[in-house]
DSSP file (Angstrom, degrees, kcal/mol; ACC not computed):
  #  RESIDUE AA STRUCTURE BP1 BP2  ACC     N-H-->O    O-->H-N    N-H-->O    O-->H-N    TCO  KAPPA ALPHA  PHI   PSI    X-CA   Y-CA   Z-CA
    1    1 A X     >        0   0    0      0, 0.0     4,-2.0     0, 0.0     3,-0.2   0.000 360.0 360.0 360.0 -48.8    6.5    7.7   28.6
    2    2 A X  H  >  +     0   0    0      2,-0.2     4,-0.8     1,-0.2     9,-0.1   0.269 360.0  62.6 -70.1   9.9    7.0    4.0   27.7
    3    3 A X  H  > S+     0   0    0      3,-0.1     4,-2.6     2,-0.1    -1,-0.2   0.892 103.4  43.0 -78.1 -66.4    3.3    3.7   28.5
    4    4 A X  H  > S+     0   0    0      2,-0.3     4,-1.0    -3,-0.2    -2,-0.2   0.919 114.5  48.5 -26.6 -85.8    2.5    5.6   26.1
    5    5 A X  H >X>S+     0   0    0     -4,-2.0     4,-3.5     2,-0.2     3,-1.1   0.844 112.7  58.6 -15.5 -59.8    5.3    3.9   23.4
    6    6 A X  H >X5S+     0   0    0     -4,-0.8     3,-0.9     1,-0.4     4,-0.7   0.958 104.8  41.2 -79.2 -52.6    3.8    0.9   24.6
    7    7 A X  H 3<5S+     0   0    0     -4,-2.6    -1,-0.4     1,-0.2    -2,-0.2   0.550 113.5  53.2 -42.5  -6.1    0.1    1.6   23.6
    8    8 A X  H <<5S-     0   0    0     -3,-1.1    -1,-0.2    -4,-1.0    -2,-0.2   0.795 119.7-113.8 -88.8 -38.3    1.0    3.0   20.4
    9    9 A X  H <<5S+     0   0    0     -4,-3.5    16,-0.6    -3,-0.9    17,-0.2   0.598  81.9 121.0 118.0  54.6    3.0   -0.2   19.7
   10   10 A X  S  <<S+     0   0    0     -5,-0.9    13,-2.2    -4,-0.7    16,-0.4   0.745  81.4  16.4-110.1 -45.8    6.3    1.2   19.6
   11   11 A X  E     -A   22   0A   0     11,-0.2     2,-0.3    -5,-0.2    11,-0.2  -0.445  67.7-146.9-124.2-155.5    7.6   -0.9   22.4
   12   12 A X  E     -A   21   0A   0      9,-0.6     9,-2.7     7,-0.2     2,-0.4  -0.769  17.1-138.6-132.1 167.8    6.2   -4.3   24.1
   13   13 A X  E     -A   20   0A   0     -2,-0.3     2,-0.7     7,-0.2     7,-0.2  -0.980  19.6-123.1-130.4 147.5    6.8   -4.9   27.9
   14   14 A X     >  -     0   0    0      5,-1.3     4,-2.4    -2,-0.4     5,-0.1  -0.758  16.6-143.7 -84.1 105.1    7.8   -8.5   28.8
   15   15 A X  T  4 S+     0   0    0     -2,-0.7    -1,-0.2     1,-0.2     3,-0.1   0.958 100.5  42.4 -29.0 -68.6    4.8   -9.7   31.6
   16   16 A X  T  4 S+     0   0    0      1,-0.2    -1,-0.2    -3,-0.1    -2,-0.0   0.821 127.3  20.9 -51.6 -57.4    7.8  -11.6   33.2
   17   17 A X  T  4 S-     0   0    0      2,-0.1    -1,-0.2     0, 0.0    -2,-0.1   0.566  90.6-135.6 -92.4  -8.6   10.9   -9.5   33.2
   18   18 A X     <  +     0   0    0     -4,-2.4    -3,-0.1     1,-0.2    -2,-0.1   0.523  55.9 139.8  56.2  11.2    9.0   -6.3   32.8
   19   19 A X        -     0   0    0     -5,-0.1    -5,-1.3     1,-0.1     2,-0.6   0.035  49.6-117.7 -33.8 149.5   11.5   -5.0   30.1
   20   20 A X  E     -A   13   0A   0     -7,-0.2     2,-0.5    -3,-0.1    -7,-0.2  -0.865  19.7-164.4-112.6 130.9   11.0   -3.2   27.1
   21   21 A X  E     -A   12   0A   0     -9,-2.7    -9,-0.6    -2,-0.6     2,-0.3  -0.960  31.4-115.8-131.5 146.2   11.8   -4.3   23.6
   22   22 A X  E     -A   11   0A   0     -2,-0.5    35,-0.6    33,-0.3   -11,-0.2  -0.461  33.9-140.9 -55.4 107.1   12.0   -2.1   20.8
   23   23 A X  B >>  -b   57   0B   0    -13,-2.2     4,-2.3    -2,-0.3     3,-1.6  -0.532  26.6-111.5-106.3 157.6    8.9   -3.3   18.3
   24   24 A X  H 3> S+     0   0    0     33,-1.5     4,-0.6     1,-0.3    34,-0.1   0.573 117.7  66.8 -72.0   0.9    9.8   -3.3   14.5
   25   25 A X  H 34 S+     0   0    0    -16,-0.6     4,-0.3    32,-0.2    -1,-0.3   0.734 101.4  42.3 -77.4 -42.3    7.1   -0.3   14.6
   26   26 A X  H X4 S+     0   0    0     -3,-1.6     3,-3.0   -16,-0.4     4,-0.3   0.981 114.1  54.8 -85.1 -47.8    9.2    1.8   16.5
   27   27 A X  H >< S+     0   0    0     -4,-2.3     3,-1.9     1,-0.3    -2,-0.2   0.912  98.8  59.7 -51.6 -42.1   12.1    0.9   14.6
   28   28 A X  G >< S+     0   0    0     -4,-0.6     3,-0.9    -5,-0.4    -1,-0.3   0.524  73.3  87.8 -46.3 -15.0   10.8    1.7   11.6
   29   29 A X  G X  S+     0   0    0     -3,-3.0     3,-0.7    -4,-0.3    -1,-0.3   0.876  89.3  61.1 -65.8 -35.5   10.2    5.3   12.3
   30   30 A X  G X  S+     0   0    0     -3,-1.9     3,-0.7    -4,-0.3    -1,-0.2   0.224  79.2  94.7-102.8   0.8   14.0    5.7   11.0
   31   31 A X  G <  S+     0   0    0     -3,-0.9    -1,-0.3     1,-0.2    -2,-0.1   0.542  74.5  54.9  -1.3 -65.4   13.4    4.4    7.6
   32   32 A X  G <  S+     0   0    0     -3,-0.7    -1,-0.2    -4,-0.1    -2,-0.1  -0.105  78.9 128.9-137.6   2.8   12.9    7.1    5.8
   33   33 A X  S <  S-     0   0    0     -3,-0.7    -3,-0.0     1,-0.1     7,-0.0  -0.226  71.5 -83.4 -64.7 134.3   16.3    9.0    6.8
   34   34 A X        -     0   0    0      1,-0.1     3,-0.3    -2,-0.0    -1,-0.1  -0.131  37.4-125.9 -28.9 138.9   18.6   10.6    4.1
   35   35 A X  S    S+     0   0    0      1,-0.2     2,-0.8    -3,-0.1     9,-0.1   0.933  87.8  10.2 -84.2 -72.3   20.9    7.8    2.8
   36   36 A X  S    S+     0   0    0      4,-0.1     2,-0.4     2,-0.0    -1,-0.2  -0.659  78.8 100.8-140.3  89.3   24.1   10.0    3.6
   37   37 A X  S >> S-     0   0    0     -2,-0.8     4,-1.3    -3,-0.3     3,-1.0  -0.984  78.1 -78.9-156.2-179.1   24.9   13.1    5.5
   38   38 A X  T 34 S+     0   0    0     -2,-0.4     4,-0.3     1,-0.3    -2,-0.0   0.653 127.5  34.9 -51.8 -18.6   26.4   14.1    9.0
   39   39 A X  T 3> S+     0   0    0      2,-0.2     4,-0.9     3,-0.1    -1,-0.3   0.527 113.0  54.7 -83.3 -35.3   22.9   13.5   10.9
   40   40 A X  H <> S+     0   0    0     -3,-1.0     4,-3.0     1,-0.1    -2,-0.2   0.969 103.4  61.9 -58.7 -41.4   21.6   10.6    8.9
   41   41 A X  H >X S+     0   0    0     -4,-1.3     4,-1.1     2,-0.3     3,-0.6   0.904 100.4  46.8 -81.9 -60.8   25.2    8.6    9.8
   42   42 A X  H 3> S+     0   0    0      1,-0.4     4,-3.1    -4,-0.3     5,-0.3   0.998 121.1  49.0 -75.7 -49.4   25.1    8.4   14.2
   43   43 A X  H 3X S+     0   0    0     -4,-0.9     4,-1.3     2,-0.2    -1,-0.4   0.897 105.5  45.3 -89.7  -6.0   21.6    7.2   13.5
   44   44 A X  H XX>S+     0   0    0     -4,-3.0     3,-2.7    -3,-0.6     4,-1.6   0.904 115.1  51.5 -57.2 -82.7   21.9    4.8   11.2
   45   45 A X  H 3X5S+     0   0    0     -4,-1.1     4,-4.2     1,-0.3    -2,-0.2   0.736 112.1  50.7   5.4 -74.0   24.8    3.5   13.3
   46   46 A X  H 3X5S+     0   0    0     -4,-3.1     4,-2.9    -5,-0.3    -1,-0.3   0.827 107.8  50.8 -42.4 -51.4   22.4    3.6   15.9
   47   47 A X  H <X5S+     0   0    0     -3,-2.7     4,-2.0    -4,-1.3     5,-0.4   0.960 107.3  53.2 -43.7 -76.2   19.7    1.8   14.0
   48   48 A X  H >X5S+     0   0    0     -4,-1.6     4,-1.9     1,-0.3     3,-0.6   0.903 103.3  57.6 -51.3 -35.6   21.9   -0.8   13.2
   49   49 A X  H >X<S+     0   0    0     -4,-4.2     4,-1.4    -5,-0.6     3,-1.2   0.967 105.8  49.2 -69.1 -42.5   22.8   -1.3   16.8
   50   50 A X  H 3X S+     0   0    0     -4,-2.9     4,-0.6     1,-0.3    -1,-0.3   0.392 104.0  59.7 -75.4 -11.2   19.5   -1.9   18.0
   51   51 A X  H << S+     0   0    0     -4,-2.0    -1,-0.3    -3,-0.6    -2,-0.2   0.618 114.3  38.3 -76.6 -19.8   19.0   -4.3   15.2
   52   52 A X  H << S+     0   0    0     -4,-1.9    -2,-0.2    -3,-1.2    -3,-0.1   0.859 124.2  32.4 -83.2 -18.5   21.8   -6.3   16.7
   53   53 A X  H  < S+     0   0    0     -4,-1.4     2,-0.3    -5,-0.3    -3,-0.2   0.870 108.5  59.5-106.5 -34.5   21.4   -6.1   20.3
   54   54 A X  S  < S-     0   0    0     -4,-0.6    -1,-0.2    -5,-0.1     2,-0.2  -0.873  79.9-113.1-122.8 150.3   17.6   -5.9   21.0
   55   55 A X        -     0   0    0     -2,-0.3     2,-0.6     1,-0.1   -33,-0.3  -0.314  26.7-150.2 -65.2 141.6   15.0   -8.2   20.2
   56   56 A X        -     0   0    0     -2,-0.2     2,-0.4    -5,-0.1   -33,-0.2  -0.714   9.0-160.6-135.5 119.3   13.0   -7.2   18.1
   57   57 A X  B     -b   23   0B   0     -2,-0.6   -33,-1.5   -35,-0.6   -32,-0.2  -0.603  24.9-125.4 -90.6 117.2    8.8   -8.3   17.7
   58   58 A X              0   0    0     -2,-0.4    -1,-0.1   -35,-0.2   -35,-0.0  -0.307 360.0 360.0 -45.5 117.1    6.8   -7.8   14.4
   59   59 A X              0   0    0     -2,-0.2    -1,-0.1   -50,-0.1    -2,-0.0   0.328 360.0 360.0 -29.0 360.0    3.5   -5.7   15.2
């Protein structure tokens, strides 16, 4: 599945560490969410954590 990700450009894999980081493509899918109700809210949260914690590489 993160084959996949990565050829759409969703993720990158680090040659070296063989990791995955989160590409501002993939993030971006989550844009487009309602600004506020009971579903929108965990993933924004969510969102936000993965702007803090993983690097994240322009397309």
């Amino acid at each position: 599945m993160l084959v996949t990700l990565d050829e759409a450009g969703y993720v990158f894999r680090d040659d070296t560490s063989k990791r995955y980081t989160l590409s501002y493509k993939g993030v971006s899918l989550s844009k487009n969410l309602p600004a506020e109700n009971e579903t929108s809210k965990p993933i924004q949260e969510s969102r936000r954590n993965v702007f803090l914690l993983l690097p994240i590489r322009a397309c």
